[in-house]
N, C-alpha and C positions, 0 to 999 in steps of 0.2 A: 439475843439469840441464846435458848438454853443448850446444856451439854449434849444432850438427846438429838437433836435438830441439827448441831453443827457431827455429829458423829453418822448419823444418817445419811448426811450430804455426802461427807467425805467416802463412806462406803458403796454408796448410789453407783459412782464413775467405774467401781472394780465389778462389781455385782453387774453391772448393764453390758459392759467389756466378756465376760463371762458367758452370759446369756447370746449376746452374738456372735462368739464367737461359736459356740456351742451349734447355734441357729446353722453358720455358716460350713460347719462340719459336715453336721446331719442332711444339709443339703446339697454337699460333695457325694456323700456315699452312704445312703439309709445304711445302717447299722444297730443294733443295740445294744455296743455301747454308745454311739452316738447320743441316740434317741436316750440312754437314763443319763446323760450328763446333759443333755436339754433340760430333759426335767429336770436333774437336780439345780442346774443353773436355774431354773425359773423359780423352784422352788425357795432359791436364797433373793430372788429380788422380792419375794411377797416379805422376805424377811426384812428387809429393809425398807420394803413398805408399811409395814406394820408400825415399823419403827418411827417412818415418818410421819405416818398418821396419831402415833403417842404424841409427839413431839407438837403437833398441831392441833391437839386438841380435838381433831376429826375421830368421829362417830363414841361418843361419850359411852353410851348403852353396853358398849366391848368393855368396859372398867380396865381399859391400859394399864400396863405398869403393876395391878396387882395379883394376886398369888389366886391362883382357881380362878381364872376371871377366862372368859371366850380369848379376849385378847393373847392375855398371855396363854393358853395351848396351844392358837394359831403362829405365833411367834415360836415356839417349844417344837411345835411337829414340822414347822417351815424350816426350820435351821436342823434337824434332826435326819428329817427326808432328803434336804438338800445335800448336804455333806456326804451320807449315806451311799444316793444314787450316782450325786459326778465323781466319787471316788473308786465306785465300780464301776461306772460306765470309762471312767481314765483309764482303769486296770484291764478291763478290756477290750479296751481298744488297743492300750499299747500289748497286749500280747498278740493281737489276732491282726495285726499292722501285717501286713508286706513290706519286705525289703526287697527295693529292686535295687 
């Protein structure tokens, strides 16, 4: 198993934890912050898809791993977007939360 494959793995379990939980938010109380920490959450499992799909050798034609290549942009704006949206959809949500 190479580096890439076992580091994929290991981040798969946080990144899917993320996304449902995210899922399970947005389906308590539409919101937007909800709804962009969905997305951003989704947007880091494609990152880690990406990753997985480096690591397996799946779809050659993306040129993985190198520099101006489809792959690496879709991995660059997956991880870019992601962090992005759930860090403002977190922020606002923790501000616009009820305290009861």
């Amino acid at each position: 198993m190479n580096a890439t494959l076992a580091k994929s793995m290991i981040a798969f379990l946080p990144a899917c934890m993320l996304l449902s939980g995210s899922a399970l938010l947005f389906r308590r109380g539409k919101s937007v912050g909800s709804l962009l920490q969905l997305i951003g959450a989704g947007c880091l499992v494609i990152v880690v898809l990406t990753h997985l799909c480096e690591a397996l050798y799946l779809f050659p034609w993306m040129h993985w791993g190198s520099e101006h290549s489809v792959g690496h942009y879709l991995d660059l704006s997956g991880a870019v977007l992601g962090l992005t949206l759930f860090l403002i959809g977190y922020l606002i949500h923790a501000l616009t939360k009820r305290h009861v």
